[in-house]
OpenMM code with the backbone's topology and positions (N, CA, C; nanometers):
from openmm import Vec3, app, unit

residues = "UNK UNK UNK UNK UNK UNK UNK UNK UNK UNK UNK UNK UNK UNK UNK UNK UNK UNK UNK UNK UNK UNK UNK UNK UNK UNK UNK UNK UNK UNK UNK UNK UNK UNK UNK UNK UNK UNK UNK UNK UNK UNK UNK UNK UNK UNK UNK UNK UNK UNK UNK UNK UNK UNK UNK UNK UNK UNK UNK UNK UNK UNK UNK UNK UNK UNK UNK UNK UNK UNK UNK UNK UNK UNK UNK UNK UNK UNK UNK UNK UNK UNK UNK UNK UNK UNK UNK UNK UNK UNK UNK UNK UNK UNK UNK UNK UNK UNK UNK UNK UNK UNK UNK UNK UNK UNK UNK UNK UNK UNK UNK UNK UNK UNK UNK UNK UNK UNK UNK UNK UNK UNK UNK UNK UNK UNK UNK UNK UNK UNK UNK UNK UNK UNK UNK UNK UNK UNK UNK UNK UNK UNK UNK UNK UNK UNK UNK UNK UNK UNK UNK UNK UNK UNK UNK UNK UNK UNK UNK UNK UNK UNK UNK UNK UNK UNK UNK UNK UNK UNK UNK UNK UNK".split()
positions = [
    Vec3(5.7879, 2.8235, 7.3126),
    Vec3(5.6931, 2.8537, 7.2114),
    Vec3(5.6019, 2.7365, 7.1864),
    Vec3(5.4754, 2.7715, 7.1416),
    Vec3(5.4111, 2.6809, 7.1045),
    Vec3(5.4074, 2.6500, 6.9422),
    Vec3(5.4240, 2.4806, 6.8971),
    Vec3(5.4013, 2.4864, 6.7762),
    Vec3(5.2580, 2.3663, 6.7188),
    Vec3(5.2134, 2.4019, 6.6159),
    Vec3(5.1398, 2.3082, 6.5490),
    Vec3(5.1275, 2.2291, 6.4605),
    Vec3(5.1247, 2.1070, 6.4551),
    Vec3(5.1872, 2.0485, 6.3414),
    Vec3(5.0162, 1.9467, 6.2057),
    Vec3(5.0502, 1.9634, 6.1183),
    Vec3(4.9147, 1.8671, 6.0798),
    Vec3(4.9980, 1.7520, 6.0553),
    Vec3(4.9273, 1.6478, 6.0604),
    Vec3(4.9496, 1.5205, 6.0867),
    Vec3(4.9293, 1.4432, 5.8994),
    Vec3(5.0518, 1.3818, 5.8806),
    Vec3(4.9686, 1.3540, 5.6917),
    Vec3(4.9121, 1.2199, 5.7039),
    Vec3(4.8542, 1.1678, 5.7924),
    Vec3(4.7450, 1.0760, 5.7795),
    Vec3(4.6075, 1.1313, 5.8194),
    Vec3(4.6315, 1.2767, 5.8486),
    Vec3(4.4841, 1.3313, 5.9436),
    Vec3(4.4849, 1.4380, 5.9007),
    Vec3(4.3660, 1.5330, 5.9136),
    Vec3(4.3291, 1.6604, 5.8993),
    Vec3(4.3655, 1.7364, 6.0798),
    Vec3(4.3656, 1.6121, 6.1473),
    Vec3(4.4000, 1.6938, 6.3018),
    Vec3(4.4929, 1.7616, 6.2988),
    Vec3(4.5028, 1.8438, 6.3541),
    Vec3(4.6118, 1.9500, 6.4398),
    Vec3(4.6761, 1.8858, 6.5476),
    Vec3(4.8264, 1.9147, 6.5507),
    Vec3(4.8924, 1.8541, 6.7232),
    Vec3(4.9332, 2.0047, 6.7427),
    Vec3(4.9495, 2.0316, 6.8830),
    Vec3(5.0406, 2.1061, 6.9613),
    Vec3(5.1131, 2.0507, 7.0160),
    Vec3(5.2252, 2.1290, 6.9723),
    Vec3(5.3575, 2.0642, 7.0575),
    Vec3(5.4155, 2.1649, 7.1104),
    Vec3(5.4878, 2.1902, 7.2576),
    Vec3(5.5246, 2.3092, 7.3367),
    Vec3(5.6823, 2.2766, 7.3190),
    Vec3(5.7347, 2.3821, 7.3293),
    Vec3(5.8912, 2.3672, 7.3846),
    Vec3(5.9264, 2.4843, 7.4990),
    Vec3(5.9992, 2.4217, 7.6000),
    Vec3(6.0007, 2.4272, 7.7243),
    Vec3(6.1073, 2.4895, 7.7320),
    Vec3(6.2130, 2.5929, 7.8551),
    Vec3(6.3522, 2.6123, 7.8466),
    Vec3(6.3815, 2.5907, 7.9864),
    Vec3(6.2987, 2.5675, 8.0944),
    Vec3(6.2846, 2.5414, 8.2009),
    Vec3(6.2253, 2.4122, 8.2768),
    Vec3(6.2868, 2.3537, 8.3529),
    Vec3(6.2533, 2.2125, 8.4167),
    Vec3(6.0992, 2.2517, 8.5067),
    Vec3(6.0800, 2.3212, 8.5520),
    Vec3(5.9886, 2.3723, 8.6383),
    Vec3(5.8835, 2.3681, 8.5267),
    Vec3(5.8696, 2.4122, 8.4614),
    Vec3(5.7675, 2.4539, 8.3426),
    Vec3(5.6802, 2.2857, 8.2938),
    Vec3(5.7207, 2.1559, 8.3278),
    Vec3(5.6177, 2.0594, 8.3538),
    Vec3(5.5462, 2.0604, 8.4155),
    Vec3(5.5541, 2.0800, 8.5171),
    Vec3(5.4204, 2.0842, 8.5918),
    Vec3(5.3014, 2.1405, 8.5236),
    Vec3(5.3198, 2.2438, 8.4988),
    Vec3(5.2196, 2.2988, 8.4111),
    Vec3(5.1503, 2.2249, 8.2769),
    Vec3(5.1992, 2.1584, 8.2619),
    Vec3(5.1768, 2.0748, 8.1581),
    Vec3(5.0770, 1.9421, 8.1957),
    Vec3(5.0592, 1.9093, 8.2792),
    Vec3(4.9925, 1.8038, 8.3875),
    Vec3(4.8645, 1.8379, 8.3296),
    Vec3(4.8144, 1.7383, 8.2383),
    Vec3(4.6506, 1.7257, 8.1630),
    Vec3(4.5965, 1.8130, 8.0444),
    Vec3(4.7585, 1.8936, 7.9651),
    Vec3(4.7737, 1.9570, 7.8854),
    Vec3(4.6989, 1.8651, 7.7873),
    Vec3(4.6325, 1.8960, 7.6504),
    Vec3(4.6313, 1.8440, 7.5248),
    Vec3(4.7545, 1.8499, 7.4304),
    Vec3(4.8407, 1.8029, 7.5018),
    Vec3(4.9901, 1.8414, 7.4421),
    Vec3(5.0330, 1.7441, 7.3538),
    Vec3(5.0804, 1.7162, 7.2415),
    Vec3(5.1742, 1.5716, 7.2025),
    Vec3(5.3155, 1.5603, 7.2083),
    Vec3(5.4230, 1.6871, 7.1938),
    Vec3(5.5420, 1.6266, 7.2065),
    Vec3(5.5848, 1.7613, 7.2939),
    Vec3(5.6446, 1.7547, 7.3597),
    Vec3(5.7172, 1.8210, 7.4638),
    Vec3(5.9106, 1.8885, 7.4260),
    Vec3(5.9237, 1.9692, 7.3406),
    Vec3(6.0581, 1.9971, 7.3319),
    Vec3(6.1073, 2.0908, 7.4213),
    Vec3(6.2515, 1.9988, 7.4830),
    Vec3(6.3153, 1.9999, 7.5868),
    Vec3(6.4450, 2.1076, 7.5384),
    Vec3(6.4414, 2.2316, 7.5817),
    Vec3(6.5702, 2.3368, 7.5261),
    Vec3(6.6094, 2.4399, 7.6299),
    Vec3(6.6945, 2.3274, 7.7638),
    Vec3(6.7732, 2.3509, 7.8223),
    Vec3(6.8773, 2.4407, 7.8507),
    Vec3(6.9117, 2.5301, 7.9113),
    Vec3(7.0534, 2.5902, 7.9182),
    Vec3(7.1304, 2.5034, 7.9436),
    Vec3(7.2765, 2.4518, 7.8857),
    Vec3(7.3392, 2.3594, 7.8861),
    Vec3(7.3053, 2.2385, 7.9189),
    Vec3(7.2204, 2.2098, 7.8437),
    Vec3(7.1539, 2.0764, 7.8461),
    Vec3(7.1474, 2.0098, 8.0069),
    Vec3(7.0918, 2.0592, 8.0843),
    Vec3(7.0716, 2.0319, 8.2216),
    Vec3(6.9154, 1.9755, 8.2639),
    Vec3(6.9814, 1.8097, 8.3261),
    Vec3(6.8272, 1.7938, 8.3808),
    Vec3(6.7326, 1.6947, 8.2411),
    Vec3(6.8278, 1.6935, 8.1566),
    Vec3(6.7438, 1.6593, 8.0406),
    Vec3(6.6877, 1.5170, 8.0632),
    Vec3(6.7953, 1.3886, 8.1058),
    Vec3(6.7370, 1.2888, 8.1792),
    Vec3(6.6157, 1.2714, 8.2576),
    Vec3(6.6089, 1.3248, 8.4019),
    Vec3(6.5205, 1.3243, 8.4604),
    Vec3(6.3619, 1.3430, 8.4235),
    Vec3(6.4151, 1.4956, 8.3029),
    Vec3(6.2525, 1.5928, 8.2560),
    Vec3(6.2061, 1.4441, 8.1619),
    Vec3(6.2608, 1.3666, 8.0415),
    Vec3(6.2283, 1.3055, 7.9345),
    Vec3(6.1417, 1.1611, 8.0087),
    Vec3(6.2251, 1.1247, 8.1444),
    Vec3(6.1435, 1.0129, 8.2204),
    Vec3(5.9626, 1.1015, 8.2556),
    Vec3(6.0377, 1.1895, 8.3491),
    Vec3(5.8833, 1.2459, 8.3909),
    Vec3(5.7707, 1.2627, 8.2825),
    Vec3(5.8341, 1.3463, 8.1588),
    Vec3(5.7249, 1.3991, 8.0510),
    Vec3(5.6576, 1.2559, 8.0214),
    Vec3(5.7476, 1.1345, 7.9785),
    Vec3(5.7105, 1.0207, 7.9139),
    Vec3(5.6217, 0.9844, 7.9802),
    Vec3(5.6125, 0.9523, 8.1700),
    Vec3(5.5138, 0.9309, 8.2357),
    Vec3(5.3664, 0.9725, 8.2012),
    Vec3(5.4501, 1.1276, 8.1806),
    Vec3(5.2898, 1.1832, 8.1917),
    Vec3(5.2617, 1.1722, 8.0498),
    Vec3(5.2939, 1.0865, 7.9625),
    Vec3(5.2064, 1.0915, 7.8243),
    Vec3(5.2820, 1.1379, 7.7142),
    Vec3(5.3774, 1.2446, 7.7122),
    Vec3(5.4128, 1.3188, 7.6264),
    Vec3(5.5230, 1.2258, 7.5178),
    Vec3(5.5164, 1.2474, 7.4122),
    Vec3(5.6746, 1.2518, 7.3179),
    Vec3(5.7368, 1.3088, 7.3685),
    Vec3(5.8547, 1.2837, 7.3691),
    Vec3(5.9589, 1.4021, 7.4160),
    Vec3(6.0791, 1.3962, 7.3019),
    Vec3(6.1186, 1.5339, 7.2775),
    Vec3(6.2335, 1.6116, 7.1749),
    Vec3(6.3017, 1.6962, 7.2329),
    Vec3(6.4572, 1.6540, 7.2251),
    Vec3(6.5494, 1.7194, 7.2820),
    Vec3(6.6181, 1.8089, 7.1830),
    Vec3(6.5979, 1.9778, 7.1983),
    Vec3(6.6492, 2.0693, 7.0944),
    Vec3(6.7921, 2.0622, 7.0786),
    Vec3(6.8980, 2.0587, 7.0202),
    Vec3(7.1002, 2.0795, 6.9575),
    Vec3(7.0900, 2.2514, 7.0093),
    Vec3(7.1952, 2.2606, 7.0271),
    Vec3(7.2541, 2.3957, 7.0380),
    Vec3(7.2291, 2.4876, 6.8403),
    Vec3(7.2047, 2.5908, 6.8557),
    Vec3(7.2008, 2.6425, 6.7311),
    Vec3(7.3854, 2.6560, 6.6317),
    Vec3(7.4516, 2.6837, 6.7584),
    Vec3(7.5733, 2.6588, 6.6962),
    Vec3(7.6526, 2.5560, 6.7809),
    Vec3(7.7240, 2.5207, 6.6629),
    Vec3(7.8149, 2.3612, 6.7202),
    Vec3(8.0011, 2.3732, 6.7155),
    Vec3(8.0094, 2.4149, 6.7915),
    Vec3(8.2013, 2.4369, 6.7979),
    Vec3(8.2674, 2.3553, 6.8045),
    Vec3(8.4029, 2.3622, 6.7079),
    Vec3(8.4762, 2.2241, 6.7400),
    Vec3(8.5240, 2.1676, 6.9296),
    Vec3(8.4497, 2.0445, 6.8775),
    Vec3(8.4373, 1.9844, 7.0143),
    Vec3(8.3440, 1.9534, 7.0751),
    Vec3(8.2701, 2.0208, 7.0679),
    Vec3(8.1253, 1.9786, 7.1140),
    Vec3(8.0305, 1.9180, 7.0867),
    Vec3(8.0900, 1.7868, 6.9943),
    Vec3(7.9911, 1.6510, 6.9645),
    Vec3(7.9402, 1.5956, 7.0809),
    Vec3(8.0008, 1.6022, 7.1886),
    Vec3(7.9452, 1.5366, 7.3051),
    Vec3(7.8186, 1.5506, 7.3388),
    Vec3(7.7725, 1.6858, 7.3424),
    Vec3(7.6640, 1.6997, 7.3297),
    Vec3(7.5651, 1.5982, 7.3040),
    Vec3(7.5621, 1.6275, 7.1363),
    Vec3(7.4943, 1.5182, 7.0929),
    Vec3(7.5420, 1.4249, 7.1469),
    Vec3(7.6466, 1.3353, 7.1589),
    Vec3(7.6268, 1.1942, 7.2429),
    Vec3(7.5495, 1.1788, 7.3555),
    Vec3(7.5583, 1.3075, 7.4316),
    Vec3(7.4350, 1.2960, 7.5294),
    Vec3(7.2918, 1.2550, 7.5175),
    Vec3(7.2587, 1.3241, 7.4028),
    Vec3(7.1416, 1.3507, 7.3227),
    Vec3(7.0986, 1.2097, 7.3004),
    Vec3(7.2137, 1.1175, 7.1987),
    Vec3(7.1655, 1.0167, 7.1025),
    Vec3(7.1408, 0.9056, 7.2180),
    Vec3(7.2418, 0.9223, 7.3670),
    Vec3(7.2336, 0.7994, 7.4867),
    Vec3(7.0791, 0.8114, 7.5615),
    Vec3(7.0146, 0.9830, 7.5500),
    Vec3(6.8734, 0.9431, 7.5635),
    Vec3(6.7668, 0.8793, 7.5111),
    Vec3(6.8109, 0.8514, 7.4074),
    Vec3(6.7145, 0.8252, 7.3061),
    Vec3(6.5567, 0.8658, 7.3351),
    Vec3(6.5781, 1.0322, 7.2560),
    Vec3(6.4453, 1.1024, 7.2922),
    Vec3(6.3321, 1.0722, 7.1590),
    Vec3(6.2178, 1.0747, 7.1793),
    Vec3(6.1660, 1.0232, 7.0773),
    Vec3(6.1561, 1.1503, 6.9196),
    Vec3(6.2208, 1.2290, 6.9734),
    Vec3(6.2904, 1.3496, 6.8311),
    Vec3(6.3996, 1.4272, 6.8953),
    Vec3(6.4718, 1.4613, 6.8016),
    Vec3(6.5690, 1.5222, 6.8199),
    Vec3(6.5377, 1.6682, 6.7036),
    Vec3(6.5237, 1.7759, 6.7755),
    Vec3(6.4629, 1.9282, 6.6874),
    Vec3(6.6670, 1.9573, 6.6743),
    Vec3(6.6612, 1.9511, 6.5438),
    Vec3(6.8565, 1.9851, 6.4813),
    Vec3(6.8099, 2.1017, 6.4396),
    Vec3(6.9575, 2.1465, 6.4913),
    Vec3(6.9470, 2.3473, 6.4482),
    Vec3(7.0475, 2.3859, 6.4216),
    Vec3(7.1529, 2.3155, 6.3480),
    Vec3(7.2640, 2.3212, 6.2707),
    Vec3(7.3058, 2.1997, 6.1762),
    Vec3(7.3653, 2.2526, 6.0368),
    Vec3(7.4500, 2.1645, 5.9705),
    Vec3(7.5366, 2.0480, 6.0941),
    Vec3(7.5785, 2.1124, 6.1331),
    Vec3(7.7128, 2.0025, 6.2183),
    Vec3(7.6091, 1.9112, 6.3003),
    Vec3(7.4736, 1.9525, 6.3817),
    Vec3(7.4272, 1.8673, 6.4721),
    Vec3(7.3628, 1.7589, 6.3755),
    Vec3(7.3147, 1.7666, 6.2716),
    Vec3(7.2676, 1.7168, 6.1174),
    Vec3(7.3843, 1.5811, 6.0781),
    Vec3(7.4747, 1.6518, 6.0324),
    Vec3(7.5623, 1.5618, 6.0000),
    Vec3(7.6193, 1.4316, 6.1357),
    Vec3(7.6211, 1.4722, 6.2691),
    Vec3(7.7045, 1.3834, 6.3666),
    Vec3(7.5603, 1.2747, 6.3469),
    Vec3(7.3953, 1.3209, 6.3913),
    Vec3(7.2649, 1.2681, 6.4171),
    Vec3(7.2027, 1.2206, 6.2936),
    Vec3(7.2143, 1.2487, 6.1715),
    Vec3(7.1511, 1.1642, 6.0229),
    Vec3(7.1661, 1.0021, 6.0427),
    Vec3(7.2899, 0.9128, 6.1393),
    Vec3(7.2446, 0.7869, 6.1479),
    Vec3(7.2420, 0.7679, 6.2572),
    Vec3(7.2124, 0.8179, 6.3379),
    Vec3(7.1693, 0.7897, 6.4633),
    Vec3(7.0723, 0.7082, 6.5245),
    Vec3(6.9432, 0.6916, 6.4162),
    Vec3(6.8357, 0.6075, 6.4287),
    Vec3(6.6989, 0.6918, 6.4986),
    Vec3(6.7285, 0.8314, 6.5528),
    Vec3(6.6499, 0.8934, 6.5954),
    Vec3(6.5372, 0.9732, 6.4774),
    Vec3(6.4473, 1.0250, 6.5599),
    Vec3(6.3597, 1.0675, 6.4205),
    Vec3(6.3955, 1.2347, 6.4906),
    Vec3(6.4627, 1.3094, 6.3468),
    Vec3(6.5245, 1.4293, 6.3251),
    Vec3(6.4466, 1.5175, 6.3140),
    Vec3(6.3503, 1.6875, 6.3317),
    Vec3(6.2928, 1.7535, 6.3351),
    Vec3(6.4450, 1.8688, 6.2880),
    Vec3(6.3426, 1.9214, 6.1504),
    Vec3(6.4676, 2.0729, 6.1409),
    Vec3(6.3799, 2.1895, 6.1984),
    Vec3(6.4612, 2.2953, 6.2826),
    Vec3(6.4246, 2.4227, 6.3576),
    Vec3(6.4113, 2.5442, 6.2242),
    Vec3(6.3301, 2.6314, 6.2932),
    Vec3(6.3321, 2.7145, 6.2157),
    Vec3(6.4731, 2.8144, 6.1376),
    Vec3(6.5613, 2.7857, 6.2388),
    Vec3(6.6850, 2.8219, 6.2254),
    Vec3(6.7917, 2.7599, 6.0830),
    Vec3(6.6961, 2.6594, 6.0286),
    Vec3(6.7571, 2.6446, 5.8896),
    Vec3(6.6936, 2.7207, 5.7896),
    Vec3(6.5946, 2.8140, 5.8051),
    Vec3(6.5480, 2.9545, 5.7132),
    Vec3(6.4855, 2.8504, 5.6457),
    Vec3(6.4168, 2.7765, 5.6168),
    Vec3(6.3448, 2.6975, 5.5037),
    Vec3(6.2281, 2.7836, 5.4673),
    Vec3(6.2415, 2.8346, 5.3436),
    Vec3(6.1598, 2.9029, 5.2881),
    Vec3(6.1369, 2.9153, 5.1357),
    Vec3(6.1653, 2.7923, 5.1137),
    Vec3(6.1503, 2.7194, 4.9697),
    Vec3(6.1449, 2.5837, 4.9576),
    Vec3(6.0787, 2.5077, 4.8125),
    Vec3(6.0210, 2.3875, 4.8479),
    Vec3(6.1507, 2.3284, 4.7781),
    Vec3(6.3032, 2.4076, 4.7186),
    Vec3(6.3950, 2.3209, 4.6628),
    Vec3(6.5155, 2.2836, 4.8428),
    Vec3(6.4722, 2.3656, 4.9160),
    Vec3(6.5571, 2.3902, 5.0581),
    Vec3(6.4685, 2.2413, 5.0929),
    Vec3(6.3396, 2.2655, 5.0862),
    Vec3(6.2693, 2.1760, 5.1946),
    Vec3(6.3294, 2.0369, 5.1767),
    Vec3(6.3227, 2.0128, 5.0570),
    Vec3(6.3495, 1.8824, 4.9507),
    Vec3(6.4602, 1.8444, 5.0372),
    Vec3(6.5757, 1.9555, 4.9969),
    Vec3(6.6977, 1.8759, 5.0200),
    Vec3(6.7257, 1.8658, 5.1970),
    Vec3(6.6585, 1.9235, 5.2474),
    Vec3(6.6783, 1.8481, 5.4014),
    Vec3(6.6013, 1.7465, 5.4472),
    Vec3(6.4754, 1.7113, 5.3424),
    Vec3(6.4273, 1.5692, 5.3685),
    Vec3(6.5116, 1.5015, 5.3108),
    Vec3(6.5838, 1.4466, 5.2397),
    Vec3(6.6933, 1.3824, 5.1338),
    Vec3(6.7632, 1.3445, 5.2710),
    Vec3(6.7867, 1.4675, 5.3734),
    Vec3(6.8634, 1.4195, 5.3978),
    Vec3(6.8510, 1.3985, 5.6026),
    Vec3(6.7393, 1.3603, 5.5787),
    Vec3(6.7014, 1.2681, 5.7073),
    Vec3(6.5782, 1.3183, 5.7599),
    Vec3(6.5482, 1.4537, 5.7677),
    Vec3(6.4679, 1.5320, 5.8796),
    Vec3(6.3405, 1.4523, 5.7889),
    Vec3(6.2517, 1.4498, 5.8979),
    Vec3(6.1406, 1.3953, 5.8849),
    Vec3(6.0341, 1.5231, 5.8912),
    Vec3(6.0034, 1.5741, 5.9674),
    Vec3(5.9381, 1.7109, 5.9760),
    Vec3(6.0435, 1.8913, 5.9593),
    Vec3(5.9691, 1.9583, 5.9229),
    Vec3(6.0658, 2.0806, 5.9238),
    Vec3(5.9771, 2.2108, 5.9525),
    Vec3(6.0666, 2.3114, 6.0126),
    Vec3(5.9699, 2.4055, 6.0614),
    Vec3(6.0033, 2.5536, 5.9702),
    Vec3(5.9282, 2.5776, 5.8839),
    Vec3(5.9431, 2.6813, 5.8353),
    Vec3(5.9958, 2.7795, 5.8656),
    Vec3(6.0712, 2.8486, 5.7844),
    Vec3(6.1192, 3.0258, 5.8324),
    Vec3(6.0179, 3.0906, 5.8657),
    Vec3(6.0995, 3.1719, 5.9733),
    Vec3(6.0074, 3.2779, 6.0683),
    Vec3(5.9906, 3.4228, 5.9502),
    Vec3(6.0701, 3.4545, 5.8365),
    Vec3(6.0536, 3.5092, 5.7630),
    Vec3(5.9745, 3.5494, 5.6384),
    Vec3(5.8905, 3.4141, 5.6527),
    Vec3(5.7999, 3.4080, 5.5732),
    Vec3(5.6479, 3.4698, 5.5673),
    Vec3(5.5898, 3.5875, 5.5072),
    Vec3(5.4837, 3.6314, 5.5267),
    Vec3(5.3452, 3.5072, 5.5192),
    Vec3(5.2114, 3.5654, 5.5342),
    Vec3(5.1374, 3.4356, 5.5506),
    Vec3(5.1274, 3.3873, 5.4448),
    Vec3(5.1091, 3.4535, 5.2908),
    Vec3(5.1155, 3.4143, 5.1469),
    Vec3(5.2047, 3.2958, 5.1222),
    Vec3(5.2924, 3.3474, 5.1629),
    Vec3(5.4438, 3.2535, 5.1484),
    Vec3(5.4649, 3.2098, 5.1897),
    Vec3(5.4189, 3.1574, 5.3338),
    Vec3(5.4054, 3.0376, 5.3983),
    Vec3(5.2790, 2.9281, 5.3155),
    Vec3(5.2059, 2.9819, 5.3017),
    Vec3(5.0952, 2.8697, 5.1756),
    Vec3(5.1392, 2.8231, 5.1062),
    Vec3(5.2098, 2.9018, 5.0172),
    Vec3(5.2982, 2.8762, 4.9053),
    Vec3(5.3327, 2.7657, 4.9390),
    Vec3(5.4506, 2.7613, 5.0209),
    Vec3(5.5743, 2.6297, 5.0653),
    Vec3(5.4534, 2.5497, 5.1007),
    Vec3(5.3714, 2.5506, 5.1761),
    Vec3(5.3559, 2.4422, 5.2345),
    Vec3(5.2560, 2.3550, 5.1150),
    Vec3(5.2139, 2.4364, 4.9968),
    Vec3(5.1342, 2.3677, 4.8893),
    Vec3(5.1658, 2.3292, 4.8012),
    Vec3(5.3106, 2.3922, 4.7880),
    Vec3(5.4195, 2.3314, 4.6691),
    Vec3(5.5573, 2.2108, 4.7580),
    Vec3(5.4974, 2.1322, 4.8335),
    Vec3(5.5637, 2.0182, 4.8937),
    Vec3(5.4792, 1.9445, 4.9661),
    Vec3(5.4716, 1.8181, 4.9958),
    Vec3(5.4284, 1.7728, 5.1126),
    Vec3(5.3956, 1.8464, 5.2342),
    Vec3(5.2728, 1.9033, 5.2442),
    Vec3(5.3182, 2.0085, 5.4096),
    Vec3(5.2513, 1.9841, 5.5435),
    Vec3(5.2412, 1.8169, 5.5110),
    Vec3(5.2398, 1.7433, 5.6193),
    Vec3(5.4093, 1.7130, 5.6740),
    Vec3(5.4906, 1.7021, 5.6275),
    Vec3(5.6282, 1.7986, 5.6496),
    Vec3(5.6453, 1.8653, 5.7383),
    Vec3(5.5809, 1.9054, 5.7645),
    Vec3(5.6103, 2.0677, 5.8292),
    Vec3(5.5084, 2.1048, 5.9237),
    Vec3(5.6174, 2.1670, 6.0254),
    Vec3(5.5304, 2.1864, 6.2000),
    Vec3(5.5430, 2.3415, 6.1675),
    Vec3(5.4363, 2.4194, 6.1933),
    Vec3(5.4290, 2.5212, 6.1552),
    Vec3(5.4401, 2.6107, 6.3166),
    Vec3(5.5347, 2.6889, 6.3461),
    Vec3(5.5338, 2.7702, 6.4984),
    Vec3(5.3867, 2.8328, 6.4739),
    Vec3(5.2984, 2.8750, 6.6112),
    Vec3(5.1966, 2.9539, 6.6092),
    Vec3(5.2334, 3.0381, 6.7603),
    Vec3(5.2939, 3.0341, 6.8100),
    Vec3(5.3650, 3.1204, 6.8658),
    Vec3(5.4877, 3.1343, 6.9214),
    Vec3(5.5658, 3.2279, 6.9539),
    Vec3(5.7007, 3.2116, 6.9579),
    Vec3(5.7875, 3.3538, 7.0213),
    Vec3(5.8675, 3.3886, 7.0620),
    Vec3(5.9348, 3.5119, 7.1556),
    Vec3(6.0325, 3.5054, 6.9580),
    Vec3(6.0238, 3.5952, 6.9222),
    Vec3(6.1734, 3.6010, 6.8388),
    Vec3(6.2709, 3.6108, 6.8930),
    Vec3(6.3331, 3.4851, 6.8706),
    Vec3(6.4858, 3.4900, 6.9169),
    Vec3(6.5930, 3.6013, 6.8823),
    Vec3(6.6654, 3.5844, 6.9843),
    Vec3(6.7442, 3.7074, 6.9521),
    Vec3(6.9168, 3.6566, 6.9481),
    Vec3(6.9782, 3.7030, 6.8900),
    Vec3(7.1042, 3.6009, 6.8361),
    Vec3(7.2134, 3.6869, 6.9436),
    Vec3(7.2671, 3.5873, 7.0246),
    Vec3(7.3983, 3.6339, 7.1296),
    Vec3(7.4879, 3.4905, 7.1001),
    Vec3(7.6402, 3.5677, 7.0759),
    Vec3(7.7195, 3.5091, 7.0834),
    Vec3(7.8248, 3.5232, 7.2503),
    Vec3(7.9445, 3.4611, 7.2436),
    Vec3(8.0139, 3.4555, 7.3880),
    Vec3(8.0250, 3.5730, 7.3641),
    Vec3(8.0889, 3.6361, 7.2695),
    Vec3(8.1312, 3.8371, 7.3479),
    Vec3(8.0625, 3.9263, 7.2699),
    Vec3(7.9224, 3.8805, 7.2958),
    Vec3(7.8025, 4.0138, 7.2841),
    Vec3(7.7730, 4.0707, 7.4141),
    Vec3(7.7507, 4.2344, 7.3934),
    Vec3(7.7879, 4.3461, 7.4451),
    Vec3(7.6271, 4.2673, 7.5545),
    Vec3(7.5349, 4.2751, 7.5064),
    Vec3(7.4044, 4.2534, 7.5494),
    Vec3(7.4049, 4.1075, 7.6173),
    Vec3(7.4751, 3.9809, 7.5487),
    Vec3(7.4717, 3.9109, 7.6164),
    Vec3(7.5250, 3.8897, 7.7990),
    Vec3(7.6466, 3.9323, 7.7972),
    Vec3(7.7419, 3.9997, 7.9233),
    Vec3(7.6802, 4.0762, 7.9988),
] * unit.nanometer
topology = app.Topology()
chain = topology.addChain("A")
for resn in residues:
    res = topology.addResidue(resn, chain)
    for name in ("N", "CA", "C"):
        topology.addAtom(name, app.Element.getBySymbol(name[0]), res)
């Protein structure tokens, strides 16, 4: 998906893409792009893509799994040994292991933020930018973003709606 973010020292606009495929750089070669999020099937390849993107110019942000099972901090250790220049968190648990990590934290839309007392308390508590709920009509997206800082906030401008599969969904299998 593509997202857009305003900048709170500027009236500019950034685009920032997120990718789910290694192949899908190339395409990117003289993009007006600024940060590049990296959201892997099992985090594969993530090394290699974050050298190349950096070459070619880009920030690079490595997306957390939306859910985090006991055990699977490693992950993130993978994550924090790249040191990508954001890390997009899409769960409480990836939140809590990455808050001192030293990385700069991006929250996914997947934390429903759709109020400015929600927004608050996940800046409190590290995220530097946050991406609004996909639930929000356009009214109510103004709203939030005029009743907080909404230089805050990377706003999606386009996106596939995700569709939620767990290990023993009928559709996932």
């Amino acid at each position: 998906g593509k997202k857009a973010r305003k900048q709170q020292s500027s009236d500019t606009a950034e685009l920032n893409v997120l990718i789910r495929k290694r192949e899908q750089i190339a395409a990117l070669k003289g993009a007006r792009v600024s940060t590049v999020y990296l959201d892997y099937e099992y985090g594969k390849d993530y090394e290699s893509s974050v050298r190349e993107l950096r070459e070619m110019g880009f920030r690079v942000g490595i997306a957390t799994t939306r859910i985090m099972k006991p055990g699977e901090a490693n992950q993130l250790n993978r994550i924090i040994k790249l040191q990508p220049d954001i890390v997009l968190v899409r769960s409480l648990g990836a939140l809590n292991v990455l808050e001192n990590s030293g990385l700069d934290l991006y929250g996914d839309f997947s934390f429903n933020i759709a109020n400015s007392v929600t927004a608050e308390w996940f800046i409190k508590k590290g995220l530097k930018r946050l991406c609004p709920s996909y639930d929000l009509n356009t009214k109510q997206l103004f709203d939030l973003l005029n009743g907080i800082d909404g230089g805050c906030f990377e706003v999606t401008v386009h996106q596939y709606m995700p569709a939620f599969h767990m290990d023993y969904c009928v559709f996932a299998a």
